[in-house]
C-alpha positions as CSV (number, residue, x, y, z in Angstrom):
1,X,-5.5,-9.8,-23.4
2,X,-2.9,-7.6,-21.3
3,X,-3.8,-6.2,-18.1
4,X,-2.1,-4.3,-15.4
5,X,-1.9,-5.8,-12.1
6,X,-1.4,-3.3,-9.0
7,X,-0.2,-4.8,-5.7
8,X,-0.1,-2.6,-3.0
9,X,-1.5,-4.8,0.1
10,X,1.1,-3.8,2.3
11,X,5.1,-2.6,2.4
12,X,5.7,-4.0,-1.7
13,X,4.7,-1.4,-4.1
14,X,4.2,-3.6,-7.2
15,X,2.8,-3.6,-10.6
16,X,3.4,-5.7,-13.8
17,X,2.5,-6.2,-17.4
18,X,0.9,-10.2,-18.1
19,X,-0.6,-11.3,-21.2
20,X,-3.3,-13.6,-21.1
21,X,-2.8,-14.6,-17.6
22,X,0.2,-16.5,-18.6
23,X,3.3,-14.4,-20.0
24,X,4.8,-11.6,-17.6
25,X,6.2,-9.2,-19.7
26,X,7.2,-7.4,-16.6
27,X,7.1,-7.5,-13.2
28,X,8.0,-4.8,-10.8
29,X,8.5,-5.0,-7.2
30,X,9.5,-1.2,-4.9
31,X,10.1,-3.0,-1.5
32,X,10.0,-0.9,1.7
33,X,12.6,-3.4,3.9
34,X,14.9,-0.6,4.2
35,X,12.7,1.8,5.5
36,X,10.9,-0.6,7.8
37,X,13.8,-2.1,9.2
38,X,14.8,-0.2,11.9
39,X,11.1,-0.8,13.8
40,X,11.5,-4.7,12.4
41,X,7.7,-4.3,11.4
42,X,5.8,-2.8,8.7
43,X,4.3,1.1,10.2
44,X,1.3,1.2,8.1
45,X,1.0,4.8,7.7
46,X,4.6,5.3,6.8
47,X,3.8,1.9,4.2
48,X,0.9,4.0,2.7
49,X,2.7,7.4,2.1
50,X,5.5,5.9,0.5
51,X,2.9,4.2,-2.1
52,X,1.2,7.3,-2.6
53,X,4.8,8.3,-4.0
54,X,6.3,5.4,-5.8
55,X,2.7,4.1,-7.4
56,X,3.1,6.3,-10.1
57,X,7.0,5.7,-11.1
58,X,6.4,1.3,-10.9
59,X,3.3,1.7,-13.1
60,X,5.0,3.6,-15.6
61,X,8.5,1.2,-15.0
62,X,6.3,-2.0,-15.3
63,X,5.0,-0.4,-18.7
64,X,8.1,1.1,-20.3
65,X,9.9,-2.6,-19.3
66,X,6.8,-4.3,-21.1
67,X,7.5,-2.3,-24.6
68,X,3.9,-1.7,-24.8
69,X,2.2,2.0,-24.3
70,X,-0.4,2.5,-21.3
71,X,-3.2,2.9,-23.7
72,X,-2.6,-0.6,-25.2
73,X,-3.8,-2.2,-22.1
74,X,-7.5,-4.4,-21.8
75,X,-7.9,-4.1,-18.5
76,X,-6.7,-3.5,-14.9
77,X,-6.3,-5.6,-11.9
78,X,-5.9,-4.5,-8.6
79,X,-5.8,-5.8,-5.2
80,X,-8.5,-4.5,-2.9
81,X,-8.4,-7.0,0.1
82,X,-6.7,-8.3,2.2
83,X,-4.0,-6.0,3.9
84,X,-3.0,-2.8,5.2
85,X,-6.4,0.0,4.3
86,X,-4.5,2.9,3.9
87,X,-2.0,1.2,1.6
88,X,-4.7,-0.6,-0.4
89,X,-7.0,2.6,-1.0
90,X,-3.4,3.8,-2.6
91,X,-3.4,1.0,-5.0
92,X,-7.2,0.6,-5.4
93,X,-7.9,5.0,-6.1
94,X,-4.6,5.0,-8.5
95,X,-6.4,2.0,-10.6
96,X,-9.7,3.7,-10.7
97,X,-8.4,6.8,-12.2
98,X,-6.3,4.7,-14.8
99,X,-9.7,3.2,-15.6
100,X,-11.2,6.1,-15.6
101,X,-8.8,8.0,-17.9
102,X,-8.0,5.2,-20.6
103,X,-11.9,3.9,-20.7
104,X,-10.2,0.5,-19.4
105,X,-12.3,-2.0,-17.3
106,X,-10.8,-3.0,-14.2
107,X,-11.0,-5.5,-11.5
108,X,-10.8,-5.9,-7.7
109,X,-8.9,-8.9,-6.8
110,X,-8.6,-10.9,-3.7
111,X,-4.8,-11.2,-2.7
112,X,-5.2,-14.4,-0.8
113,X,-6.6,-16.0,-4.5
114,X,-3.8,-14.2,-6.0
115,X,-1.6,-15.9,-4.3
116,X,-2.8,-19.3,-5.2
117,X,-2.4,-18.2,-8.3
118,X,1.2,-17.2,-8.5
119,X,2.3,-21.0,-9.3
120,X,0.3,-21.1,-12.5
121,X,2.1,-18.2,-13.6
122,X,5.4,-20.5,-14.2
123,X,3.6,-23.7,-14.7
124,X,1.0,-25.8,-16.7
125,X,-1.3,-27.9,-14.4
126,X,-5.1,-28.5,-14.1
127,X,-7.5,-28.3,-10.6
128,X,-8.3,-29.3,-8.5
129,X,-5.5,-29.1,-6.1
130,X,-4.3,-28.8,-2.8
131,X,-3.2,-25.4,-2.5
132,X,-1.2,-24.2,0.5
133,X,-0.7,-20.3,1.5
134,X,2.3,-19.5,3.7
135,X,2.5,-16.0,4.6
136,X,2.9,-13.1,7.4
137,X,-0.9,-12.9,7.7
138,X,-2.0,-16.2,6.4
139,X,-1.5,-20.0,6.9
140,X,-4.2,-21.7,4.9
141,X,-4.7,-25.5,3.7
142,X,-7.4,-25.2,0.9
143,X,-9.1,-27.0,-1.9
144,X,-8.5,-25.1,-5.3
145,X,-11.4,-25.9,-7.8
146,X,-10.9,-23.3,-9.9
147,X,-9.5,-19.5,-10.3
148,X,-12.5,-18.3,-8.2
149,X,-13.3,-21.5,-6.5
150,X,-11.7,-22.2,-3.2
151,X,-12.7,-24.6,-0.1
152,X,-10.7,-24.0,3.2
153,X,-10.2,-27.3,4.8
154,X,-7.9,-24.9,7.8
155,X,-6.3,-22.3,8.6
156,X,-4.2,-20.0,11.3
157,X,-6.9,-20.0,14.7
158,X,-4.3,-17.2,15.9
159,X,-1.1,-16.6,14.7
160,X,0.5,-16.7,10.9
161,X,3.2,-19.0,10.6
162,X,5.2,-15.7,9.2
163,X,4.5,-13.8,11.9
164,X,5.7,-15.8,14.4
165,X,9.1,-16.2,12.2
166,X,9.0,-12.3,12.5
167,X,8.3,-12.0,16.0
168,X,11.2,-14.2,17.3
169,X,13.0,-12.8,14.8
170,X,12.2,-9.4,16.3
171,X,12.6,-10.8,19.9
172,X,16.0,-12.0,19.2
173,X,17.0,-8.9,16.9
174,X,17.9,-11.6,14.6
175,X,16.8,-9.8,11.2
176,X,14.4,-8.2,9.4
177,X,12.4,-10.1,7.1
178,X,12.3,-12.6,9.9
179,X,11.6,-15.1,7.9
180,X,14.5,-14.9,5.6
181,X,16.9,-14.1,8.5
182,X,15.5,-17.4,10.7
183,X,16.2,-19.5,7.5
184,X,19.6,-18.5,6.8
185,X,21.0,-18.7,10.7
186,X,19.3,-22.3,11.0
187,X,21.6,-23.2,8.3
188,X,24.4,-23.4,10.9
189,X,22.5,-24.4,13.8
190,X,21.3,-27.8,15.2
191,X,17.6,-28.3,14.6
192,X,17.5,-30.9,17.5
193,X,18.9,-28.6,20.5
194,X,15.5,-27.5,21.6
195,X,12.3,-30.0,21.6
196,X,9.9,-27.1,21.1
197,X,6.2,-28.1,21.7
198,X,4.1,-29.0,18.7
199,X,0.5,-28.1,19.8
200,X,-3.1,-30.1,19.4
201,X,-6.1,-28.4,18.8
202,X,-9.2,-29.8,20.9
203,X,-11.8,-31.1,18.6
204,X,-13.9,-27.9,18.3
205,X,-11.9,-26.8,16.0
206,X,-11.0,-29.0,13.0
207,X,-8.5,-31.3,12.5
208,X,-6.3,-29.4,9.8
209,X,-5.7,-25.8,11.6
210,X,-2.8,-24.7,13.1
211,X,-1.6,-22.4,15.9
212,X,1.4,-20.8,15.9
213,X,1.1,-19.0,19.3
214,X,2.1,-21.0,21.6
215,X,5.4,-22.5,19.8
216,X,5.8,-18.4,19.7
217,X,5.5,-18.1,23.4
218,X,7.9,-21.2,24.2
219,X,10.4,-19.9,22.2
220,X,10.3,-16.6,23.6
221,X,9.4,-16.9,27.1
222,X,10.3,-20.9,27.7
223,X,13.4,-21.3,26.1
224,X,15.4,-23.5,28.9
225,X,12.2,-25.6,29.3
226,X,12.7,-27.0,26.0
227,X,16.6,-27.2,25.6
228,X,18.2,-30.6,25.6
229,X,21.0,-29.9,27.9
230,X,23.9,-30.8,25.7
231,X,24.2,-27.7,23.0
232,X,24.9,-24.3,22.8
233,X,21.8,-21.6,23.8
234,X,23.1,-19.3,20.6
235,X,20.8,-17.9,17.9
236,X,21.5,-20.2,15.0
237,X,20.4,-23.3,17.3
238,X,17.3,-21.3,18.3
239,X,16.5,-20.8,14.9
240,X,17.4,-23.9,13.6
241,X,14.8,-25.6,16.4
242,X,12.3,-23.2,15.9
243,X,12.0,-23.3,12.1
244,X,12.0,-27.2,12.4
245,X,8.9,-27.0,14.6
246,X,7.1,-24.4,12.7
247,X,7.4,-26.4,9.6
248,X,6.6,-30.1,10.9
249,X,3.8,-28.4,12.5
250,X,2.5,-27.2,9.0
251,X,3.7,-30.3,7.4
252,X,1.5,-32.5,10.0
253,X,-1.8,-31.3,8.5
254,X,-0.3,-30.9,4.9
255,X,0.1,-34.9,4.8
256,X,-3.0,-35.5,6.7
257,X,-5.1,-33.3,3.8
258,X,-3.4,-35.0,1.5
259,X,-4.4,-38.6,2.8
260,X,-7.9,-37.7,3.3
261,X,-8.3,-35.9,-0.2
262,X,-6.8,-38.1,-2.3
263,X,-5.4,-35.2,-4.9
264,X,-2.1,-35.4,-6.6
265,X,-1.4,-32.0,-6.9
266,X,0.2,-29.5,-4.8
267,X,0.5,-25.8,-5.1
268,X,2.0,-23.0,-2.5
269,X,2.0,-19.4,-2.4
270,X,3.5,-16.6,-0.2
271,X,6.6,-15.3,1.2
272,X,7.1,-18.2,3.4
273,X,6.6,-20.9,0.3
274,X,10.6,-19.7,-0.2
275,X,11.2,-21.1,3.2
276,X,14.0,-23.6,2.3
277,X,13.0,-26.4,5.0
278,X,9.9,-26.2,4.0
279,X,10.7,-26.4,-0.1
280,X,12.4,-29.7,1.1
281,X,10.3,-31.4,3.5
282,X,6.9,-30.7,1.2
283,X,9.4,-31.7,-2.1
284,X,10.4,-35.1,-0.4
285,X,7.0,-35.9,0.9
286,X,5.3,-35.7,-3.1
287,X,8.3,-37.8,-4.4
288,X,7.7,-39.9,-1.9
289,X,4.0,-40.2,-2.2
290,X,3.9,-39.4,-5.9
291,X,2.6,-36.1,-5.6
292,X,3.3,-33.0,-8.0
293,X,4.5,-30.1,-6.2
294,X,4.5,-26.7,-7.8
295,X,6.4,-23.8,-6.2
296,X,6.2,-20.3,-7.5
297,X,10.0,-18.7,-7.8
298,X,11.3,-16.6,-5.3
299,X,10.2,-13.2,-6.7
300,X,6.6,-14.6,-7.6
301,X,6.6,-16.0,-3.7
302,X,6.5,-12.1,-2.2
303,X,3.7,-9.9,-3.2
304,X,3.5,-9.1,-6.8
305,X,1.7,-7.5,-9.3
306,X,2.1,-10.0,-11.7
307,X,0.2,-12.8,-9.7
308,X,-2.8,-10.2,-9.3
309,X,-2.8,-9.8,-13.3
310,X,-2.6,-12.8,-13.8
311,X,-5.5,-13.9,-11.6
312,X,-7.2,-10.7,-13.4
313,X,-7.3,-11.7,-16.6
314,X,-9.4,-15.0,-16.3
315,X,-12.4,-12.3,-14.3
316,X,-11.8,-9.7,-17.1
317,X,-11.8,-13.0,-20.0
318,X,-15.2,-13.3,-18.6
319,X,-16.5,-10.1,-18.6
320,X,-17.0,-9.1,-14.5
321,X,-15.6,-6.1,-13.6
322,X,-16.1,-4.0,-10.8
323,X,-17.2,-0.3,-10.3
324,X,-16.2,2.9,-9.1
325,X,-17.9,1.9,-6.1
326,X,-15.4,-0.6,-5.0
327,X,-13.8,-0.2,-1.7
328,X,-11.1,-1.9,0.4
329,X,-11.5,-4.5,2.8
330,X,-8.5,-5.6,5.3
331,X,-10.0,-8.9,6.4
332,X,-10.3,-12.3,4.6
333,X,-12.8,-13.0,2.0
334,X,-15.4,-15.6,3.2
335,X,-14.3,-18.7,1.1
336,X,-16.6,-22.0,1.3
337,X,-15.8,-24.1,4.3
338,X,-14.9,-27.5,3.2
339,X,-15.1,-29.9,6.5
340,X,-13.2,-34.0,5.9
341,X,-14.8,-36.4,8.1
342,X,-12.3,-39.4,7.0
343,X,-10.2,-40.6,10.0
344,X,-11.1,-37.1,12.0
């Protein structure tokens, strides 16, 4: 089966070309860094205009790379929530009209699942799993069942662990991506020059979330509380300490849901899964512990169109489609809440 996957969530204009939820025959990304740069931050409307002009040129690019001719498609996949509205409804209206037009069934897809997805684009392995989402608007520890079957042992009870690499970035004037700009200067800095705060959750909430505000605020606002002393108060340090506490703080509940659950497989999605600290402390920890670990490549890490055909297909395969009634929603789907009472 070959579907079209449309990816238009937020600033990435994406579509691509997969066959049988398996093969990418192409995968087509239009980023908007450039243009968002300058206000280091996505502007949603200026995000949505600029799909409304490109949507058209990376269909027909991800089509004309695939060697195949629109009409030979089975279906089309699109993502419809999470994100951005206006840049959704682009995404979401240009796939109804496809649909429309070739007599193609298509699909609204969740882009959190999607996600999840990505690594099984690359790799062969069976659920359940634990699957981890790193990303500007998520941080998520889950149990994966199956392509629509996901329990969410914890999650983000304010900030995003990307975020908060974008706002310091942002704060600093370090880089935009903030993520990828952090990463690179904490290559050259010393990870141990600021002891920044790794915060506990009181019981009511439960024992794998994670909060990212308050690291954000002691970085920003509470940097000398938290220096050592000895080095220097220069950006790669910062960045270097902060990334190390972000990560361990993710890592904590990672190798507590691991403990508890008992699975032996691991699998990560979003733009922060490229993080390099955290490819190396989650990659040690399953050779360690004898855990597989399966990480989506870099391009399959940002927002794609390839992990949203690919999640597609296995909907389409069994025959649910949705209708011209479909809308877009910019909150998180309700997944099954999925509560460990093992050492908590």
């Amino acid at each position: 089966m070959v579907v079209l996957g449309i990816e238009t969530s937020c600033d990435e204009c994406a579509a691509a070309i997969v066959v049988d939820g398996k093969t990418i025959l192409s995968n087509i990304i239009a980023s908007q860094i450039e243009i968002h740069q300058p206000f280091q931050g996505v502007v949603p409307e200026l995000a949505s205009r600029l799909h409304t002009e490109w949507i058209s040129k990376v269909v027909d690019e991800a089509v004309t790379e695939a060697e195949i001719q629109l009409h030979q498609i089975d279906g089309i996949a699109v993502t419809n929530r999470p994100g951005l509205s206006g840049s959704l409804l682009v995404g979401l209206n240009y796939a109804k009209g496809l649909s429309a037009s070739l007599g193609k069934p298509f699909i609204g897809i969740d882009h959190v699942r999607a996600h999840l997805y990505a690594p099984h684009l690359e790799n062969e392995f069976e659920y359940p799993y634990l699957g981890l989402l790193l990303s500007g608007g998520h941080t998520i520890i889950c149990i994966v069942k199956g392509f629509n079957e996901i329990d969410v042992l914890g999650t983000t009870i304010d900030d995003a662990i990307g975020e908060a690499f974008d706002k310091v970035s942002k704060y600093y004037n370090l880089g935009y991506p903030g993520g990828a700009a952090i990463d690179k200067l904490a290559q050259k800095g010393n990870p141990d020059a600021f002891k920044f705060p790794n915060p506990r959750l009181k019981t009511i909430y439960k024992k794998y979330d994670v909060s990212y505000s308050g690291l954000k605020t002691a970085v920003i606002n509470q940097l000398d509380k938290f220096w050592n002393g000895k080095d220097e108060k220069n950006f790669e340090n910062i960045a270097a300490s902060f990334q190390k506490a972000a990560i361990s703080l993710f890592m904590k509940r990672v190798n507590m849901a691991l403990q508890d659950t008992g699975l032996t497989r691991v699998a990560v999605g979003g733009g922060v899964a490229a993080n390099s600290l955290f490819r190396d402390s989650l990659t040690k920890k399953a050779q360690k512990e004898g855990v597989d670990v399966y990480f989506p490549s870099h391009q399959l890490c940002t927002d794609n169109g390839a992990m949203i055909a690919g999640l597609g297909y296995h909907y389409l395969k069994e025959g649910e489609y949705s209708d011209y009634s479909l809308t877009v929603s910019a909150r998180v789907s309700a997944f099954k809440s999925s509560v460990w009472k093992k050492n908590i």
